[in-house]
N, C-alpha and C positions, 0 to 999 in steps of 0.2 A: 933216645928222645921219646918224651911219651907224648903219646898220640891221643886229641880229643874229639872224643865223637858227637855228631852231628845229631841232636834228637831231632825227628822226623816232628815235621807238622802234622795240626791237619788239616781236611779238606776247605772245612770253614774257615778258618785263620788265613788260609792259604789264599782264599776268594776274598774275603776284606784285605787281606792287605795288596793285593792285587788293584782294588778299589782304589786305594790310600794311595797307589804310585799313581793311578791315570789322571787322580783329581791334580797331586802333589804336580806332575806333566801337565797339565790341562790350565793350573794355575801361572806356571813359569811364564808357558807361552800366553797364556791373554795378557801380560803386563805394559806390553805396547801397541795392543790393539782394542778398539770399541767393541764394549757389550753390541751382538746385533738386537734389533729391535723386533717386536713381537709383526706379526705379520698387518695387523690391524693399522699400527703405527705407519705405515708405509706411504699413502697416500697422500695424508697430512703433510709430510716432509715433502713432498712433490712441491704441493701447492703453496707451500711458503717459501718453496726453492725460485718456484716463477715471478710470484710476489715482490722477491725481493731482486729479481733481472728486470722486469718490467719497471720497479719503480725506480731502478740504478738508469734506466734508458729515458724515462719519462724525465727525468731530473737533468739528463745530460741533455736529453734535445729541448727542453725550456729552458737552459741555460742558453745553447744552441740559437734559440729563438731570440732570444734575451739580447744576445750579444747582436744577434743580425737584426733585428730591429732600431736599436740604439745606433745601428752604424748607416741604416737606413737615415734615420729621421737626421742624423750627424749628414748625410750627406747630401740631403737634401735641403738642409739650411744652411751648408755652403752656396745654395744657390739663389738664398735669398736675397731679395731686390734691397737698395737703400729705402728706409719710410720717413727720412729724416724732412722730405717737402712732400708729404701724400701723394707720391708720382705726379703722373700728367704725361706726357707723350706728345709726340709730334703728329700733325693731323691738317686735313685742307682747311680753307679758310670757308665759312658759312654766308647768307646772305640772309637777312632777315628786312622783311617789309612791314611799316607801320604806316596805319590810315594819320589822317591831321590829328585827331585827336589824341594818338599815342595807341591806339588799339591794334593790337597785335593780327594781322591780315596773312600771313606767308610764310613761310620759310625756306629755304634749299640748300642742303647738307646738314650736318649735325650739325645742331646749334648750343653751344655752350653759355649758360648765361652766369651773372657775377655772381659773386660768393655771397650769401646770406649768411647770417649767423641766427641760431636757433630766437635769440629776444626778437627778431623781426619774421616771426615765422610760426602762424595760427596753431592756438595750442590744439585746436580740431585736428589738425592736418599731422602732429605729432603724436596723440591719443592713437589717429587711425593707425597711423604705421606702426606703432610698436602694438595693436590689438590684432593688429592682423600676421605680421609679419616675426615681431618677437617681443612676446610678452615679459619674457625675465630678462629685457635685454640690461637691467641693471642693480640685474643679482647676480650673472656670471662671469667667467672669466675671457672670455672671448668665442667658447663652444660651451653649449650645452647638452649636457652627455642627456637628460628628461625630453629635450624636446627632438635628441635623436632619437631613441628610443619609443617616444611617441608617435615618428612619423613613420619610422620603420615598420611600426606594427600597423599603424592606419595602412602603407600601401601594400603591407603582408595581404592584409583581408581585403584589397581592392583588387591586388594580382597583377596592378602598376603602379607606377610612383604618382601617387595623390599628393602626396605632401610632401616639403621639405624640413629638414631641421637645421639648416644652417642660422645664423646668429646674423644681425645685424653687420655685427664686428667681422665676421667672414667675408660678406656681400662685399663689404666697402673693400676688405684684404685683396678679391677677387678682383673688383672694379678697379681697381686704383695700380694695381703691380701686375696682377699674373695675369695668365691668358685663359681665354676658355674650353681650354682644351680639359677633358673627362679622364684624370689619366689620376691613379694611387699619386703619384708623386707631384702631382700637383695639389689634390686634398691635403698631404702635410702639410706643404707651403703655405695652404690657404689654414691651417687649425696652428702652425707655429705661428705665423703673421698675425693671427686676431691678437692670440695669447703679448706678442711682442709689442702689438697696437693699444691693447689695455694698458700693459705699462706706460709706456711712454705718453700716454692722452690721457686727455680726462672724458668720462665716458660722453659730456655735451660737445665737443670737439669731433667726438668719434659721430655722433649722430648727424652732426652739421656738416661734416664731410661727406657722409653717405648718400644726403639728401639732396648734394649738392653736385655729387658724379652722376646720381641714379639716372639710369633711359627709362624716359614716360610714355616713347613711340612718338611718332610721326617726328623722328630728329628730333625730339627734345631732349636735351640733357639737365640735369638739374630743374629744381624745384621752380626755380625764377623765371627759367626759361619755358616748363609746363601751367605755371598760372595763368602765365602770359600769353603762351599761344591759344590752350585751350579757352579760358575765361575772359582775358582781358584785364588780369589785375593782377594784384603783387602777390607773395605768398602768406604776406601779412592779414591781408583782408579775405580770404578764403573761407566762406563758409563749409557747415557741416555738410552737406550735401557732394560740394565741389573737393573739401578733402578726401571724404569717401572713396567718390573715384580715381582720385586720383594716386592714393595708396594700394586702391584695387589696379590698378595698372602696374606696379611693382611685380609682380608674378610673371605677367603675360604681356610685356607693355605693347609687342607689336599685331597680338590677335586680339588685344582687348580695347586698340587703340580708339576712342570716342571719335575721330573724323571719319573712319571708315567701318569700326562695329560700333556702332549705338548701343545697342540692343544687349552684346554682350557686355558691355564697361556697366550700363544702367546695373546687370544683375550681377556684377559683379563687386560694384558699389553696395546692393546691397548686404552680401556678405560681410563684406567689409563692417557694415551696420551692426549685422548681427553678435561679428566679433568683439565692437566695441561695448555691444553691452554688456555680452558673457564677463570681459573681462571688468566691467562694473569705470569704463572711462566714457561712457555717456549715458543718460537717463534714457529709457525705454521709449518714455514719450515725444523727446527730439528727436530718435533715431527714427520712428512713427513718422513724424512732420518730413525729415528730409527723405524719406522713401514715397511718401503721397508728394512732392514736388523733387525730382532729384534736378541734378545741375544739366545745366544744360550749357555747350559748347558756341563759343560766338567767335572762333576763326577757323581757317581750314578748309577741309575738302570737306564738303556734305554737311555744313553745318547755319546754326541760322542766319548769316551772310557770310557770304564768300568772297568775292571781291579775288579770284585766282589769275580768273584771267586778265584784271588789272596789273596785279603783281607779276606773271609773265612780262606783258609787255613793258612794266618799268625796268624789270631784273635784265631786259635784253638791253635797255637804253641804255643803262651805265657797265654796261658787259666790257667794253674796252678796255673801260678806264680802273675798272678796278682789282685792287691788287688780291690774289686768287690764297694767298696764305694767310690772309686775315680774315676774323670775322665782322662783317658789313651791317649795317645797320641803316636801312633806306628811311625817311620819313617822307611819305607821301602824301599826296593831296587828295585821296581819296576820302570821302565825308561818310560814314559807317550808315547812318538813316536814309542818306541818297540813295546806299547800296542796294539797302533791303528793300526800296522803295522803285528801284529800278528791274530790281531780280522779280519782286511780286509782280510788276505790272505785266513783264516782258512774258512770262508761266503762265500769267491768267489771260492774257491776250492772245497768244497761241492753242489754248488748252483746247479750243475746238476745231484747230486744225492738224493735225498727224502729218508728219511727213516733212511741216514748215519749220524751218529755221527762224531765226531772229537775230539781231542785236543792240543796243541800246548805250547811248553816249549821252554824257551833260558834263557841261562845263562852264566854269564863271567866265566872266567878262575877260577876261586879262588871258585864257587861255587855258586853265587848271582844270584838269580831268576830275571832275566831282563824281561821279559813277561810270561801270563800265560794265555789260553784260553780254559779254558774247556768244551766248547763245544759250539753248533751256536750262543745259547742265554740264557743268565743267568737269567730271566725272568719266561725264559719257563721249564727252569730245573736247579735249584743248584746244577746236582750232577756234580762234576768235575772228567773228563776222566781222567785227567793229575795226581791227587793224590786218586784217589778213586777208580777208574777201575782198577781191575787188571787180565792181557789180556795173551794171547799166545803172545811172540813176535817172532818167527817162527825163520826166515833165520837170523834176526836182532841178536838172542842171537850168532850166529857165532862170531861173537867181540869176546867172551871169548873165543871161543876153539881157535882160530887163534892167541890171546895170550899166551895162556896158550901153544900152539905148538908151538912159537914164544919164550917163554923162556927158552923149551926145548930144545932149539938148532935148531929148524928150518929155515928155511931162505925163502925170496916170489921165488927165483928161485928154490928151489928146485922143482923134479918132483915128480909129483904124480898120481896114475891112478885113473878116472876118471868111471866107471863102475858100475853096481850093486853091491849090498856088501846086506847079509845074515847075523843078529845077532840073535843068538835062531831061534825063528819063526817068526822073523820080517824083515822084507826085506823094508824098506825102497826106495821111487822112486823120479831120481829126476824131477823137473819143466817139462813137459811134455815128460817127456821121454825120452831128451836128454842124453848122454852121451858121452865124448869127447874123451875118452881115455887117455894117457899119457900127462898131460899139468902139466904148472907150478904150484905152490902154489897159486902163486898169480891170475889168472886166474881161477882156480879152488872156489878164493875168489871172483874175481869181476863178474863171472857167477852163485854164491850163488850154487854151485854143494853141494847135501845133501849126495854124496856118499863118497866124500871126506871128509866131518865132519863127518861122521859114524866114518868114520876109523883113523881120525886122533884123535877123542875121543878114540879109541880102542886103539891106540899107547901108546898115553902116562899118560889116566888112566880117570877117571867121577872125583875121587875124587881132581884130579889137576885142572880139570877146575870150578868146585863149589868154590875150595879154593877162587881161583882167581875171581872171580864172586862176591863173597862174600868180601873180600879185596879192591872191587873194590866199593863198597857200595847198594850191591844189597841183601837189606833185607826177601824178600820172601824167603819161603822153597822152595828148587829146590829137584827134582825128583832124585835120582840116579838110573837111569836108562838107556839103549843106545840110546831111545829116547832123551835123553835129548840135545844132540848136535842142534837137530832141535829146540830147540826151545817149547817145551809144558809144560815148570812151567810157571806160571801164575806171570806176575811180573807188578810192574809200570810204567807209559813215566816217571816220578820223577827219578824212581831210572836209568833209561835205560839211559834216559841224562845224569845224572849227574855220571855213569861208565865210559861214554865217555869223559865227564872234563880230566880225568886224562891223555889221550893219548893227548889232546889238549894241557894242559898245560906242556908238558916234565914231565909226568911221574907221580905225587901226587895226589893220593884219594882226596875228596871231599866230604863235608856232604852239600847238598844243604839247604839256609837259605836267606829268605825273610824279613830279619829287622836289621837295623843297630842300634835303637838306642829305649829305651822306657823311655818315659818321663808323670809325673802326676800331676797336680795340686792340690797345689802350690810348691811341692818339687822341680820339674826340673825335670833333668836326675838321672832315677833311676837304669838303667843298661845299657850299651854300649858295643857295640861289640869290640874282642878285635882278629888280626888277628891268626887262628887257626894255630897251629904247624904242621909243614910239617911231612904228612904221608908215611910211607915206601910204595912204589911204587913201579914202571915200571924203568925198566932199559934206557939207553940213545938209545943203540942198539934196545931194544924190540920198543919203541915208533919209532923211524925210519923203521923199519921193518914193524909196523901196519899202519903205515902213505902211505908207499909203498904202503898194501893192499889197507887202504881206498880210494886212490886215485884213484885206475885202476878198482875200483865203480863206479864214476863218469865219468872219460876220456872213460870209454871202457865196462862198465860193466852192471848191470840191472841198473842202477840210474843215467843214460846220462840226465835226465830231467832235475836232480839237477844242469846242470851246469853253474856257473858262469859266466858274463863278468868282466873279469880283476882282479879275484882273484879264486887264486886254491881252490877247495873244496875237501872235504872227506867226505864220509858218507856209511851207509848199508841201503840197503832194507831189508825189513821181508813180509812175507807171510804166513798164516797159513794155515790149510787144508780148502777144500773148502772157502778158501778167506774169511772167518770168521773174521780177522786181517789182517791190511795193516799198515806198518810203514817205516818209513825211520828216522833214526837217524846220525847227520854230523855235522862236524865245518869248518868254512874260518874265518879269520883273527883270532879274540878274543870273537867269539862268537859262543857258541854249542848252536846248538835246535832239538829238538824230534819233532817227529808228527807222531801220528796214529788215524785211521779213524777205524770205525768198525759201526756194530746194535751193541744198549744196550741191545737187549736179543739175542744177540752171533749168530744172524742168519745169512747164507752164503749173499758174494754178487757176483752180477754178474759180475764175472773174473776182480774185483779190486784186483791188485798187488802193493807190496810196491815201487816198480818203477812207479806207473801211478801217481793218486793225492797227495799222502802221496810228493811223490819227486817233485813233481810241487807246490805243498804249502811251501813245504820249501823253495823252489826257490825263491818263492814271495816273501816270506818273509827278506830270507835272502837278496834278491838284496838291498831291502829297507835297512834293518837294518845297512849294511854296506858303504850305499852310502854319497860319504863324502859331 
């Protein structure tokens, strides 16, 4: 076999082809593996490797989000209220007091008034709410995402919450269903609710409900029931001024309340102003006028008649009888001009004495509480002098012994002596130590002589003048004693006035009463007054006899103060020991009134007599009351 030989390489050949296997190896093996990359490339591929973990994460936790919000707000309007009757809720019954003329005087508890509907309800009073409170309220959906954003940033840069951006359509959402509780799951409730409240309403239904739940403060609810307390009128007739504050009280209704801040509702009114004109829903120049006259408040506490402590003691009258789950509706006999005319006199008659109390009654013929002021300021003390103090009326109780010796046969000229008088151990003195001697009856009356009532109570018995006292409607225990001519059972101006009714009217007792009519919702009229039967009285001769006495008080006697221009008056002064008590009690034309001044802890005063202020506050008052 022949044999081939192998020709030798050489060195070159032998190194390329060497070359040609490792590439030929080098090739096999990369065909399932990546080119590596240059070392520069390396970073890059980091940072689009996170890019693309971070936005796989971002996308799973906003779905995340996605999903738990959508089950949030789902679960949270499982919980929403029915709006099919705009709520309402169960709640105590209210009591609301109106003077004769329908003017709103009182209130106690929330007071809810009837349903207005926007055509009976001052386009002023609509302008302001929606300039103040929500301007686009009828270009959105129920929220407005502009005037959130607006307020958030206003309270950003104030570093508190200045302002809100809730919607009209929330308010009412809030007011009507949910509670006021500050909680996330209540704000859905309240921004699913508006949303749900647009649809189903039309946006004048949604405002007239609003206006009609909203708290204005001092227990007002609703619009009907704020005209009328604070103003005295409907919501219809509301001027620009009177709207103002009363949309400025939407915010803040119980710090900005007009019965107890003035001051702040005034300036908060005029914001209100301001708003309306920014928003171009009043002229520049009205908003001018009602800021140089703003509105001013005529019931209430602190306000320009008050009549509170009238309203106390009617709301106590019918406290029995009335049922506590409805809302009450008193009309009473109280006369608004008398008020103010009673609260002036009573302020300006006191003003130069500190310390003194006061209070002040009138009343027409038949018995009707026409004003009552129980004292300077019902603010600073609720307790009423006029039904709750019960005082010395001193000289003043002589009324009764000069009746009661009046239907004994006595006459004003009879005479009578004038001197000390000695009963037991008591001796009795009178007014500084005067005594006249032999004078008439009637002199002996209009000089308030206390020697002459000793003895004419001696004459004709204690238990004849109690009767009569008593008859006459004077409910206190009186003393049987010889003191008691002067004056020391403790009685009411209530009952002390209304004794006097009967000498005014010819003759007929009186039970004094402050309400004509009680009415409730939705019943109506649930009891009405009906004229009380004439009580056995005063004779025709004893009334002209006392009318004698009372007069020659006035024309000649301690109580020249009281006297009128152009109508006769009557009346008595009283005075107790050391001037503890000072009153004067009188009627002219068709009208009685009392008034007595005293300290509420019975302390003397310095030599006030029922002829000084007691008879100059009547004066004032009465000139007023009767001036035609």
């Amino acid at each position: 076999m022949a044999s081939r030989r192998l020709r030798p390489t050489s060195p070159k050949a032998g190194k390329a082809g060497a070359r040609g296997a490792k590439a030929s190896a080098a090739a096999a093996a990369g065909k399932g593996r990546r080119r590596p990359r240059a070392p520069s490339e390396q970073p890059r591929s980091w940072r689009a490797a996170v890019g693309r973990f971070v936005g796989r994460l971002v996308a799973r936790v906003a779905g995340l989000a996605l999903v738990a919000t959508f089950g949030f707000v789902a679960w949270c309007a499982l919980g929403l209220p029915d709006i099919s009757d705009m709520g309402g809720g169960d709640r105590a019954g209210s009591v609301s007091v109106f003077a004769a003329d329908g003017t709103f005087t009182a209130a106690y508890g929330d007071v809810y008034g009837g349903y207005v509907n926007l055509e009976n309800v001052s386009p002023t009073l609509i302008d302001a709410v929606l300039a103040i409170e929500d301007r686009r309220f009828f270009r959105h959906w129920g929220f407005d995402p502009l005037a959130l954003g607006r307020a958030a940033l206003a309270n950003w840069r104030a570093g508190r919450v200045v302002q809100g951006g809730s919607t009209i359509t929330q308010q009412l959402a809030k007011l009507a269903f949910l509670t006021p509780a500050r909680t996330l799951e209540r704000k859905v409730q309240e921004m699913l609710l508006a949303f749900w409240l647009e649809l189903r309403f039309e946006k004048a239904e949604i405002l007239a409900s609003y206006l009609n739940r909203a708290y204005f403060g001092a227990g007002a609810y609703g619009i009907a029931t704020a005209a009328r307390r604070y103003f005295g009128t409907t919501p219809a007739r509301l001027t620009l001024a009177q709207s103002a504050m009363l949309a400025g009280l939407l915010r803040a209704p119980s710090r900005l309340a007009p019965t107890r801040h003035p001051d702040r509702a005034r300036a908060r009114a005029e914001v209100v102003l301001t708003a309306m004109v920014a928003a171009g829903r009043v002229e520049a120049s009205a908003a001018a006028a009602a800021r140089e006259r703003p509105a001013r408040v005529t019931g209430g506490d602190g306000t320009a008649w008050g009549g509170r402590f009238f309203a106390d003691w009617v709301v106590n009258q019918t406290g029995p009888a009335r049922d506590r789950t409805k809302d009450v509706e008193i009309v009473a006999t109280l006369v608004p001009p008398l008020q103010l005319a009673a609260e002036r006199a009573l302020r300006a008659g006191l003003a130069d004495h500190p310390g003194i109390e006061g209070g002040l009654v009138a009343m027409s013929l038949d018995g009707a509480v026409l004003a009552m002021a129980g004292g300077r300021s019902y603010a600073r003390s609720q307790f009423n002098r006029v039904t709750q103090a019960a005082r010395q009326p001193g000289s003043a109780f002589k009324i009764f012994v000069y009746l009661a010796a009046l239907e004994a046969g006595r006459h004003p000229d009879d005479r009578v002596r004038d001197a000390p008088v000695t009963v037991g151990n008591w001796s009795p003195r009178n007014y500084n130590n005067v005594y006249r001697g032999e004078i008439t009856l009637r002199e002996a009356f209009a000089r308030s002589s206390n020697s002459v009532a000793v003895r004419l109570v001696q004459d004709i018995g204690r238990g004849r003048v109690i009767r009569l006292a008593e008859r006459l409607g004077i409910t206190a225990e009186l003393d049987d004693a010889p003191s008691l001519a002067l004056g020391v059972s403790e009685v009411t101006l209530l009952d002390m006035t209304a004794a006097l009714v009967a000498v005014a009217n010819g003759g007929s007792p009186v039970l004094p009463y402050g309400y004509v009519e009680v009415r409730t919702r939705p019943e109506g009229t649930v009891w009405e007054r009906t004229p009380a039967p004439r009580r056995d009285g005063l004779s025709a001769s004893t009334i002209e006899a006392m009318r004698d006495l009372l007069g020659s008080v006035v024309t000649s006697g301690t109580g020249r103060r009281a006297r009128l221009d152009g109508v006769q008056a009557f009346g008595k002064t009283g005075t107790t020991q050391d001037h503890r008590d000072a009153w004067f009690i009188g009627f002219a034309g068709d009208v009685v009134c009392g008034v007595w001044i005293g300290r509420d802890d019975s302390g003397p005063m310095d030599g006030i007599v029922g002829g000084g202020p007691p008879a100059e506050i009547w004066q004032a008052f009465m000139q007023e009351a009767l001036a035609p």
